[in-house]
C-alpha positions in Angstrom: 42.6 99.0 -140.9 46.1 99.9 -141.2 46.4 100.4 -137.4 44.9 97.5 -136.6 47.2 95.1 -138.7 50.6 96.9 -136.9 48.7 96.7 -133.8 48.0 93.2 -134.4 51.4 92.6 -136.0 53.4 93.8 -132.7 51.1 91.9 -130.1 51.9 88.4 -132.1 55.4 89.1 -132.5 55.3 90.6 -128.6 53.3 87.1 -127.2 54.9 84.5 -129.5 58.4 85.2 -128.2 57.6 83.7 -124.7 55.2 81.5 -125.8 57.7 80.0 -128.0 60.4 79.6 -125.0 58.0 78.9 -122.7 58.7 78.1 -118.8 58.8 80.9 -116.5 58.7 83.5 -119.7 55.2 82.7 -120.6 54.2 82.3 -117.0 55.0 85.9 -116.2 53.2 86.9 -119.2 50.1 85.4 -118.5 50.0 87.1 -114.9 50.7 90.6 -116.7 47.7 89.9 -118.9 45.6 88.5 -116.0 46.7 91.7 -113.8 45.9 94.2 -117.4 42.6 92.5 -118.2 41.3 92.9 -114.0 42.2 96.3 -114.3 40.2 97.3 -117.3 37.5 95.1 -115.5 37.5 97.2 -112.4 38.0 100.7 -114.8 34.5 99.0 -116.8 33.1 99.3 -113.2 34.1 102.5 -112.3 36.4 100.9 -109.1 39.4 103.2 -108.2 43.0 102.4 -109.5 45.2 101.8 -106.5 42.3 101.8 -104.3 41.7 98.9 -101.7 39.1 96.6 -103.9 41.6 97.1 -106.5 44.4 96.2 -104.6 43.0 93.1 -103.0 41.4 91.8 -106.3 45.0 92.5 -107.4 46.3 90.4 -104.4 44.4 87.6 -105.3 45.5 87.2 -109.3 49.0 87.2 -108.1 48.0 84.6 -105.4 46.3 82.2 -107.8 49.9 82.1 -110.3 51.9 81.2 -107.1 51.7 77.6 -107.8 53.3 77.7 -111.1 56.0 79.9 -110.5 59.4 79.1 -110.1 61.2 79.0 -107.1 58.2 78.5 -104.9 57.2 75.1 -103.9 53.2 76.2 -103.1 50.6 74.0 -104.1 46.8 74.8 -105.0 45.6 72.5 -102.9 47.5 75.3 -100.0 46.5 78.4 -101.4 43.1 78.3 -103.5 40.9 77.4 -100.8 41.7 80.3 -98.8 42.5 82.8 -101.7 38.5 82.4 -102.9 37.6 82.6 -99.3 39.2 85.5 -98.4 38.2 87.3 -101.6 34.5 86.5 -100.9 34.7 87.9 -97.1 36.3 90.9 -98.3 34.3 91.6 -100.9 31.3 91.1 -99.2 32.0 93.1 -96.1 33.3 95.7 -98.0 29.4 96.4 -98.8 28.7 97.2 -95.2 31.5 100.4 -94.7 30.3 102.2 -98.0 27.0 102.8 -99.3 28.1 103.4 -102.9 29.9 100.0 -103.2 27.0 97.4 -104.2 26.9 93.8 -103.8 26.7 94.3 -108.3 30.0 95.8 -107.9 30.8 93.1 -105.4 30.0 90.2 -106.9 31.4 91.4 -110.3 35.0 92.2 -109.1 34.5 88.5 -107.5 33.9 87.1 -110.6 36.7 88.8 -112.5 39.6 87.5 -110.2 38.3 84.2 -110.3 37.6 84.0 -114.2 40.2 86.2 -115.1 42.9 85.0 -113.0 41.9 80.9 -113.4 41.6 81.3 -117.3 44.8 83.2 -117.3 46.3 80.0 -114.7 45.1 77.4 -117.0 46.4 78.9 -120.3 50.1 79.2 -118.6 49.2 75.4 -116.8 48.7 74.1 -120.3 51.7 75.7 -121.7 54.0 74.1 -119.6 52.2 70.6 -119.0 50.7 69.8 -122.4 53.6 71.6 -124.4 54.3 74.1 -127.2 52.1 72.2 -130.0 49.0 71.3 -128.2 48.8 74.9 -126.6 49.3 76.5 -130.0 46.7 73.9 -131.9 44.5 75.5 -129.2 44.7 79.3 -130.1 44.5 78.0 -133.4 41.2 76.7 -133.0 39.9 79.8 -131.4 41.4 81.9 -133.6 39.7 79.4 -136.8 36.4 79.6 -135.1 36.5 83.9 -134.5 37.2 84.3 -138.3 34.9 81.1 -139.6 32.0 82.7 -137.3 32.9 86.2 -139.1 32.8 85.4 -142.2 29.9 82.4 -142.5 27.8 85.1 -140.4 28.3 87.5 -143.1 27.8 85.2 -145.8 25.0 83.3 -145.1 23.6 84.7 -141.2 20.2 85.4 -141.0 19.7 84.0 -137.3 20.3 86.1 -134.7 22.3 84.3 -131.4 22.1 86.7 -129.2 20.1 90.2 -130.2 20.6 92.0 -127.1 23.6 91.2 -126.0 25.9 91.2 -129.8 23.3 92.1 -132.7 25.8 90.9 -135.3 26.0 87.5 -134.5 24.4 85.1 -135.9 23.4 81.1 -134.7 24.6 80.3 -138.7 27.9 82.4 -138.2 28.3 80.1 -134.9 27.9 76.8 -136.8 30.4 77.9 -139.5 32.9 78.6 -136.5 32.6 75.2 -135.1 32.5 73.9 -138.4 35.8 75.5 -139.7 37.6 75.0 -136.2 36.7 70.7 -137.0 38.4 71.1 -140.4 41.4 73.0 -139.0 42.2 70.7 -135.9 41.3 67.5 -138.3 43.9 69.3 -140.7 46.4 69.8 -137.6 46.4 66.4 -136.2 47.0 64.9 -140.0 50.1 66.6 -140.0 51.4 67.2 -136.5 49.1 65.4 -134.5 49.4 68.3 -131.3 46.7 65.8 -129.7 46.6 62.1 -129.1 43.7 60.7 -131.5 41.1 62.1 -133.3 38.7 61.5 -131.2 40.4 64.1 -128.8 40.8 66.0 -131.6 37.3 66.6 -132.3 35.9 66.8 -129.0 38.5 69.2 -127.6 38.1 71.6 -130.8 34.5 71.7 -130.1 34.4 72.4 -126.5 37.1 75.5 -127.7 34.7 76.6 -130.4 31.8 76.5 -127.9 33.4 78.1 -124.9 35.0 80.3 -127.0 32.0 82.0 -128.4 30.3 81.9 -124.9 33.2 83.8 -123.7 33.3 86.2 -126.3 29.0 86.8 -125.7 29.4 86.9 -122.0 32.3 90.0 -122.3 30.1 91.8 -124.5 27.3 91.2 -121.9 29.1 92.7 -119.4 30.7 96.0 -121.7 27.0 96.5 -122.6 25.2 96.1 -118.8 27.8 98.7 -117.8 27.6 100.8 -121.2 31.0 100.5 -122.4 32.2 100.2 -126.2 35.9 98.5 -125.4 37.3 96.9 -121.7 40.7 99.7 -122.5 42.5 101.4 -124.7 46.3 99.4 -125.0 45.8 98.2 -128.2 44.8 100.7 -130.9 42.4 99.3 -133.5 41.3 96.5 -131.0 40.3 97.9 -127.5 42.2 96.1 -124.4 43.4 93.1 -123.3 39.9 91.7 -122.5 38.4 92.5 -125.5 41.0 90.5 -127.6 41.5 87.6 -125.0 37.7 87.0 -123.5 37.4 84.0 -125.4 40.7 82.6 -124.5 39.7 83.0 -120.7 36.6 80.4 -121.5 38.3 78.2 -123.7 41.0 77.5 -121.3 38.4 77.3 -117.7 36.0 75.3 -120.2 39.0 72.4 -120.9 40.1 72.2 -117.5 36.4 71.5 -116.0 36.3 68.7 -119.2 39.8 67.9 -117.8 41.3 67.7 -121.1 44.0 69.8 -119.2 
């Protein structure tokens, strides 16, 4: 417990620095968390650092942040199209030249640049258009809906959500989640109002909660189709990067298809 509360302790202090100034600061660290969590993807997979589906998937994380980074006056209306082309020729062709690498493996390293490196886009695209408060009220909400699920599911979870894929939750602990991520952002927009009315208030904090927890299943999904207990080993007491931030990658993909971002 004790290493994971100085664990925890140095990541906040460690994110909320940049996240505080904002701008290019934050931007750069949401690529070097996008580039960490594909990497513990592809080690989840067994796909070899430095090798050429590691460098490409690489390639096309760094691609997708081109848009929002200083300096550079691309668009994504330029570059998406033909990154997620590109990455789905390669990918696929890459089957036919070695017998080992599946069209699983394919399709799963697909997947992870796309959901990876968009979640990862979207969080730093929020930052800098919808500002420090609103982006903040956000994590809040995630965070108010990981520990309301916790503890309602302890208290009072008899329901399993989703046996096979995370035995310990439960659908009562996911109720209480959504529940006390309503009071929270109600709580928030009395006195800071980070979002324009309560009606966005309400239904933004629920499509959080929701995509949230799918995030958070669909990562443990994954860890347990390819029998792993944690996506790395960076953080002590906590796993990696995508075992602390799956939800986050949801929450964010989830509000820009609503396009509340």
């Amino acid at each position: 417990m004790k290493e994971r509360i100085i664990t925890a302790s140095i990541i906040l202090i460690l994110f909320m620095i940049p996240f505080y100034i904002g701008e290019f600061w934050f931007t750069y660290l949401t690529m070097i968390l996008a580039i960490i969590a594909y990497h513990e993807l592809t080690t989840i997979i067994k796909i070899r650092p430095f090798g050429t589906k590691w460098t490409v998937g690489m390639a096309g994380i760094v691609l997708l942040f081109l848009p929002l980074l200083p300096f550079l006056n691309v668009s994504f209306e330029q570059i998406q199209i033909k990154v997620l082309l590109a990455l789905v020729l390669f990918f696929l062709t890459s089957t036919v030249f070695n017998i080992e690498y599946s069209i699983e493996k394919a399709g799963t390293l697909l997947i992870g640049v796309l959901y990876i490196g968009f979640g990862f886009v979207f969080l730093a695209e929020a930052r800098i258009d919808e500002g420090l408060l609103w982006t903040l009220a956000v994590l809040l909400s995630i965070w108010a809906t990981d520990s309301g699920a916790y503890f309602v599911g302890r208290k009072f979870g008899k329901r399993k959500l989703a046996e096979k894929v995370s035995p310990n939750k439960t659908i009562e602990g996911s109720a209480g989640g959504i529940i006390i991520a309503l009071i929270i952002g109600i709580i928030l927009q009395m006195t800071l109002q980070p979002f324009e009315s309560y009606f966005e208030t309400i239904l933004l904090t629920f499509v959080v909660s929701i995509a949230g927890q799918i995030g958070d299943l669909v990562e443990s999904a994954l860890k347990r189709h390819f029998k792993v207990k944690d996506s790395g080993k960076l953080l002590p007491g906590h796993g990696g990067i995508l075992d602390r931030l799956d939800s986050w990658i949801f929450v964010f993909i989830g509000l820009k298809l609503v396009g509340l971002i």
